[in-house]
C-alpha positions as CSV (number, residue, x, y, z in Angstrom):
1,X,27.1,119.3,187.2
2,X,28.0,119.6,190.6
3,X,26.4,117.7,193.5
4,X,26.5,120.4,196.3
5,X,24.2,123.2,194.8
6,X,24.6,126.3,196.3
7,X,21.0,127.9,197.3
8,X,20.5,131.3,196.3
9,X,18.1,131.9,198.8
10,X,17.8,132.4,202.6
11,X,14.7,129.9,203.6
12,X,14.7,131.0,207.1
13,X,14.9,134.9,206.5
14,X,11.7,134.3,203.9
15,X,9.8,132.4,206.5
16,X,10.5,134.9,209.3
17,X,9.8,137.4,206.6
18,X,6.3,136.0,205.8
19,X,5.5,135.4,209.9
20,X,6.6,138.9,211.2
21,X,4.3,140.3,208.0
22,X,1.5,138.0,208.9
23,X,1.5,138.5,212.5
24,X,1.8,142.4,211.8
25,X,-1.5,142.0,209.8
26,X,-3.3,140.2,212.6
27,X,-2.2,142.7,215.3
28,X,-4.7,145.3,215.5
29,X,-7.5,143.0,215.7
30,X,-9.4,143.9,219.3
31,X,-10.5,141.7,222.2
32,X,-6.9,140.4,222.6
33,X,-7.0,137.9,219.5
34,X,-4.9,140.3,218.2
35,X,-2.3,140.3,220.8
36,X,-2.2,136.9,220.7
37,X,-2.3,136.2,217.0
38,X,0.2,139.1,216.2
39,X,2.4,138.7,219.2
40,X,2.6,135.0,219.1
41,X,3.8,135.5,215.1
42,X,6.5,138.4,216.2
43,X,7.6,135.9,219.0
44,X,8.1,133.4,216.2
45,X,9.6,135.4,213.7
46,X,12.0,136.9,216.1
47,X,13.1,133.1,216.5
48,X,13.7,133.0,212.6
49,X,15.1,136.5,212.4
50,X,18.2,135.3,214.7
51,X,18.5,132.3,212.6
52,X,18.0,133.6,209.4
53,X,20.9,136.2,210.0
54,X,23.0,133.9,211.8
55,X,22.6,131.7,208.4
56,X,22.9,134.7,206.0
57,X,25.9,136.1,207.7
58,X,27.9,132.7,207.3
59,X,27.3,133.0,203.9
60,X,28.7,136.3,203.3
61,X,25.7,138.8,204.0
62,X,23.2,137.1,201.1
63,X,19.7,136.5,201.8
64,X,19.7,138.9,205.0
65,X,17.5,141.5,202.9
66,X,14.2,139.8,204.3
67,X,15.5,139.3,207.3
68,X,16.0,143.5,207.9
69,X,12.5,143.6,206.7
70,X,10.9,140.9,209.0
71,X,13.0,142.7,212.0
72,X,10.9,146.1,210.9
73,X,7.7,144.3,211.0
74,X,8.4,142.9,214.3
75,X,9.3,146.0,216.3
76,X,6.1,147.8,214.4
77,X,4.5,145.0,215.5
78,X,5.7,144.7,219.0
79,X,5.2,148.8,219.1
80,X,1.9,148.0,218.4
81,X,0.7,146.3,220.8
82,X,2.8,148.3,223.4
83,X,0.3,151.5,222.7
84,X,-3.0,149.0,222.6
85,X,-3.3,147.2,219.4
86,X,-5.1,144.1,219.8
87,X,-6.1,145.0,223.3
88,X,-8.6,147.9,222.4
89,X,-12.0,147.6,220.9
């Protein structure tokens, strides 16, 4: 047995995948806790996207699959909020 295990997954794109999915599901509550909730998440998960790829692309394109997903959640997220979620009653 071998004592350098390779992981088979991408801890960082699951993390930003359960954050940007998270704060996506908090956005369109109203009175601005959703704004805050949700766009404080996407800020994070935007952090862990970049990191997650940066650590899937060095090892050869595995584990990026959450990573395209938690990018989508963001930007549907982050759209959003740009038309009123979490702002409007």
């Amino acid at each position: 047995m071998s004592s350098s295990i390779e992981r088979r997954t991408n801890r960082t794109a699951w993390a930003a995948f359960w954050t940007a999915l998270l704060g996506l599901a908090l956005m369109p509550i109203p009175l601005f806790i959703g704004l805050i909730l949700g766009g404080g998440l996407s800020l994070v998960a935007a952090v862990l996207i970049v990191i997650g790829l940066l650590k899937g692309l060095a090892r050869s394109g595995k584990g990026i699959g959450p990573v395209v997903f938690a990018a989508i959640f963001v930007l549907l997220t982050w759209g959003g909020i740009s038309i009123g979620g979490g702002t409007i009653w």
